[in-house]
N, C-alpha and C positions, 0 to 999 in steps of 0.2 A: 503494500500500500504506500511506499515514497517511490520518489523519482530517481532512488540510483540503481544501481546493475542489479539484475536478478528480482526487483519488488517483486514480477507476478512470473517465477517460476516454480516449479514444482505443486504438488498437489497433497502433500504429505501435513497433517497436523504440525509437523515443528514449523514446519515451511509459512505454514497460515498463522499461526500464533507467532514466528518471529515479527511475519509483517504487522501482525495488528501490534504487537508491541514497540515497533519502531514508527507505526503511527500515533500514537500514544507520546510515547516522547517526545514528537516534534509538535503535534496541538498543546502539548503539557506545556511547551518551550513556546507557543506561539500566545497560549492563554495567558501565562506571565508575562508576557510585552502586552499587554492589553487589548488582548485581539477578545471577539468572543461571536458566539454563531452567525455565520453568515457573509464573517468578513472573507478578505480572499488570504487564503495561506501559504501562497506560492510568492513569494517575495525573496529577496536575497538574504534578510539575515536566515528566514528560514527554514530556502534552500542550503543555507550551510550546516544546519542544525540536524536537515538529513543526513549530510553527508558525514557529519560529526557523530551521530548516533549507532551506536553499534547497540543489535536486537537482543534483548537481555542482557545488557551492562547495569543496570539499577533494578532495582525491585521499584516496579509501579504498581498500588495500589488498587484495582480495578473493580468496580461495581459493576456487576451485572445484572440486567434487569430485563425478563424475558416473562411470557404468558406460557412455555411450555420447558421443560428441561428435561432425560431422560434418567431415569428409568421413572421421576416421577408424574411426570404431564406429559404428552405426547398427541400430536395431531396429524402430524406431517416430520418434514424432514427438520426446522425448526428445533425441535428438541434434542435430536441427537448433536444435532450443528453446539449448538451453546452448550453441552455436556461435554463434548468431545473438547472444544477449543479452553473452555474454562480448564479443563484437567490437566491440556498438555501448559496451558501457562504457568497453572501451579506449578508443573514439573520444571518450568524454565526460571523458577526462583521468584515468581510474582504471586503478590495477595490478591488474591481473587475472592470474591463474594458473589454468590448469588441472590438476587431474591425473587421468590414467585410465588402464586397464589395457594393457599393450602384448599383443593378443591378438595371435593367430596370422596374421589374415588384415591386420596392418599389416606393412606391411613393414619392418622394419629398416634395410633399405640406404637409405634412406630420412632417418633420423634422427640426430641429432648422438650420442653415448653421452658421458656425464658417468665422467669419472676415475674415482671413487668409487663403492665399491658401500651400500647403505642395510639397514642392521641394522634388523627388524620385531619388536618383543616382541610373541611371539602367544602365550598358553596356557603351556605348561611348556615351550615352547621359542623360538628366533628365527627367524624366515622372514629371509632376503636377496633382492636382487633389486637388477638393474641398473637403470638410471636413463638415458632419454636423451630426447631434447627435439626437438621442431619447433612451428610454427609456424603458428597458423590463418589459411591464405590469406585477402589481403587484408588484412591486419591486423600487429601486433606482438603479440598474447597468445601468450605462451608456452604450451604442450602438453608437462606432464610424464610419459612414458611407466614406470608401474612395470613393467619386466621378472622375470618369474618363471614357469619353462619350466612347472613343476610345475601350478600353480594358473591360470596366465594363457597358457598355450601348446597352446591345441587347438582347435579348430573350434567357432564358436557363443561368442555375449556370454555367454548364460545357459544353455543347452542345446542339444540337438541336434534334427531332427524326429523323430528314435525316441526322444528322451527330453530332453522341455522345459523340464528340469529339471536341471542337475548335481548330484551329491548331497553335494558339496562346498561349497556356496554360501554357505552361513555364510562355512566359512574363506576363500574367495574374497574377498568381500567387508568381510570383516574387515580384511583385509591391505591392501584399499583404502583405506578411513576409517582407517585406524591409521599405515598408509606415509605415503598425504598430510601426516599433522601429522609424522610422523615425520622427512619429506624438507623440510619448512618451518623445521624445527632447523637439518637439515644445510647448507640455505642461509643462514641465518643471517638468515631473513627472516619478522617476525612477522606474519601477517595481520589486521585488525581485525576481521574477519570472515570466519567460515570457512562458506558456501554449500553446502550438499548438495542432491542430487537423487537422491528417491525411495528407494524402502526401500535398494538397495545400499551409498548413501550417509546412511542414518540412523543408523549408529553413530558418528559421525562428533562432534555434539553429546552423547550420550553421552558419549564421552571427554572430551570439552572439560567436561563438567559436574561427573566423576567422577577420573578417572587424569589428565587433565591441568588439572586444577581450578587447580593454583596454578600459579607458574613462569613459563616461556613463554609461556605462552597465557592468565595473568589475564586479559590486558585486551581479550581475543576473545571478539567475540560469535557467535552462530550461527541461524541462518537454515536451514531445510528446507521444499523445495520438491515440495508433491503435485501431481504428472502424473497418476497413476493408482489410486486409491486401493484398488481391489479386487486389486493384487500388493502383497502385504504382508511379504515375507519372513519362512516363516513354517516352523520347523526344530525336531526335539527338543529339550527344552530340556536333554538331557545337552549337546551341543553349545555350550550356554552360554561351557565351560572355552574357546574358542578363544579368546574377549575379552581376557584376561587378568582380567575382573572377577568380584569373589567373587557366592556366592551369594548373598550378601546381596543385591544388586542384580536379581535375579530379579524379585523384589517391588519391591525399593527405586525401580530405574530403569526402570520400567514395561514390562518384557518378557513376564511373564506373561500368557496368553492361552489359556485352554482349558487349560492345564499344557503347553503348547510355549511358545518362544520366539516374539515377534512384535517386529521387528526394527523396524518403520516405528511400531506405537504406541510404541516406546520412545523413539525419533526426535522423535516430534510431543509426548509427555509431557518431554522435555529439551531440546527447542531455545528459543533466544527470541525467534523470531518465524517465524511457518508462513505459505507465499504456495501460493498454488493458480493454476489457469492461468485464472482467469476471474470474478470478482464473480458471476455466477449462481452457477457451481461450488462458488466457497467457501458457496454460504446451500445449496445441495442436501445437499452430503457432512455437513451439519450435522441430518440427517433421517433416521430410521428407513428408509426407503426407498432411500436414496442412499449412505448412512453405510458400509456394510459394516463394521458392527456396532462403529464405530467412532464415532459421532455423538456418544456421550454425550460422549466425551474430547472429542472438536473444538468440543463447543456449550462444554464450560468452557474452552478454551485460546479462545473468540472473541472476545477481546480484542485477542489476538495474530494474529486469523487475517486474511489480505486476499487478497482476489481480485486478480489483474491479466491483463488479458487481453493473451493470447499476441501477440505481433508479430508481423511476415513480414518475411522479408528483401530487400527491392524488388530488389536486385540479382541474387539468386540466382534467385528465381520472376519475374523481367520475361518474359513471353512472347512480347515484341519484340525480343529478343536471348538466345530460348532455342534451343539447337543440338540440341535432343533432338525441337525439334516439326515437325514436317515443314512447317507454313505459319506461320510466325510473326505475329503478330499487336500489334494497341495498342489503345486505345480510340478514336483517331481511323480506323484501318484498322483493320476489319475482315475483309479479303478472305480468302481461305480458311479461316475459323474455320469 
């Protein structure tokens, strides 16, 4: 995800977590000069700051903040993506956090619960919600569970098959991007970079650009990551009041779309720096064709935009130690393939 030799080769996990990690350092370097979403990051000092940065030279701090993570949430390819890449960074000497929704179908008896319950300023009131934690097998990243029976306690990440949709999803998702920075207070632990993924986690750099602009979270930079760009969360935009941000920001923080709210262009107009899952990907989504009607914003944020292609996680898909295949296989034996 920088502009020196090799950003988008290879397709292997280290490969993809070095690049996000040397993008990470140079927004982190670009956020301390006073830059913040939306500006352009392609400049000289910090083009040098690429070239300066070697990928896992520092432990960076990193928040993650996703609606699906595997083995606990799962929808799509989304979950393995942010399981797989959170792991290999812990392994490359970085603090990674997760945080995601404790839905219905995780088990509880299962997880640690933290003392403390987490105060959510949403709208004209506060949401609460328990807090409890485990642990991404194989690994040390912690998994921050927001508990909340109301918004995050029923069948379905996003919907159900009679309705693929909850009509609450705003506020769902609000409570996510708004808890995470919220519960990174209550730990008493600043992130240098707070990580989203996809529209549910696109208000997430919002906040960091707007409501939590000064304070805690100055010196945090932010990062969104497009999986899919045709789910845009995309809601009336009376529902705006759940933010807690005025309407001035309708307009101001690039939510407006059609006269609803579009939760992901607001995302990709305030983050500062946009990664997609693939160097082809990022030059299509940048195309009338590809775009979903989003191209014009992505061709001027391409500065900041970088392809990195998705990794695999050689452990998990080895099909020489898969218990799910009935003949397991390698590339030296291939006998019952």
């Amino acid at each position: 995800m920088n502009g020196g030799p090799g950003a988008h080769r290879g397709c292997s996990l280290v490969a993809a977590a070095a690049a996000v990690t040397d993008a990470e350092a140079v927004i982190g370097y670009g956020h301390r000069h006073g830059r913040r979403g939306g500006d352009r990051l392609s400049s000289p000092d910090t083009d040098a700051a690429r070239r300066q940065t070697t990928p896992g030279s520092r432990c960076v701090k990193i928040l993650m903040i996703s609606s699906e993570v595997l083995p606990f949430a799962k929808a799509g390819g989304l979950g393995d993506m942010v399981s797989a890449l959170s792991v290999e960074l812990g392994r490359l000497g970085h603090d990674v956090r997760i945080v995601l929704p404790r839905y219905y179908s995780v088990d509880s008896s299962r997880l640690r619960r933290l003392e403390h319950p987490l105060g959510v300023p949403m709208g004209i009131e506060e949401e609460w919600c328990g807090v409890a934690t485990a642990t991404l097998p194989g690994s040390e990243v912690p998994v921050y569970f927001l508990d909340n029976q109301e918004l995050f306690g029923r069948d379905g990440i996003y919907g159900t098959r009679s309705g693929p949709e909850f009509n609450d999803n705003l506020r769902r998702f609000t409570l996510l991007s708004r808890g995470a920075l919220q519960l990174a207070k209550m730990l008493g632990w600043t992130p240098d970079v707070v990580h989203g993924h996809d529209w549910p986690a696109a208000l997430a750099p919002v906040f960091l650009n707007t409501l939590e602009r000064e304070g805690f979270f100055a010196d945090t930079a932010s990062m969104l990551t497009i999986h899919n760009l045709a789910h845009q969360g995309l809601f009336p935009k009376e529902e705006l009041e759940h933010t807690m941000l005025g309407w001035e920001q309708f307009h101001g923080a690039g939510f407006e779309y059609h006269d609803r709210v579009n939760l992901l262009q607001a995302g990709l107009r305030n983050a500062d720096v946009l990664t997609t899952v693939s160097p082809t990907y990022a030059e299509e989504i940048q195309t009338p064709e590809f775009g979903e009607r989003l191209d014009g914003l992505l061709r001027h944020r391409s500065p900041d935009l970088f392809g990195v292609l998705n990794g695999m996680d050689y452990e998990l898909w080895d099909p020489e130690n898969d218990r799910y295949l009935a003949a397991p296989f390698s590339a030296e034996r291939l006998d019952g393939k």
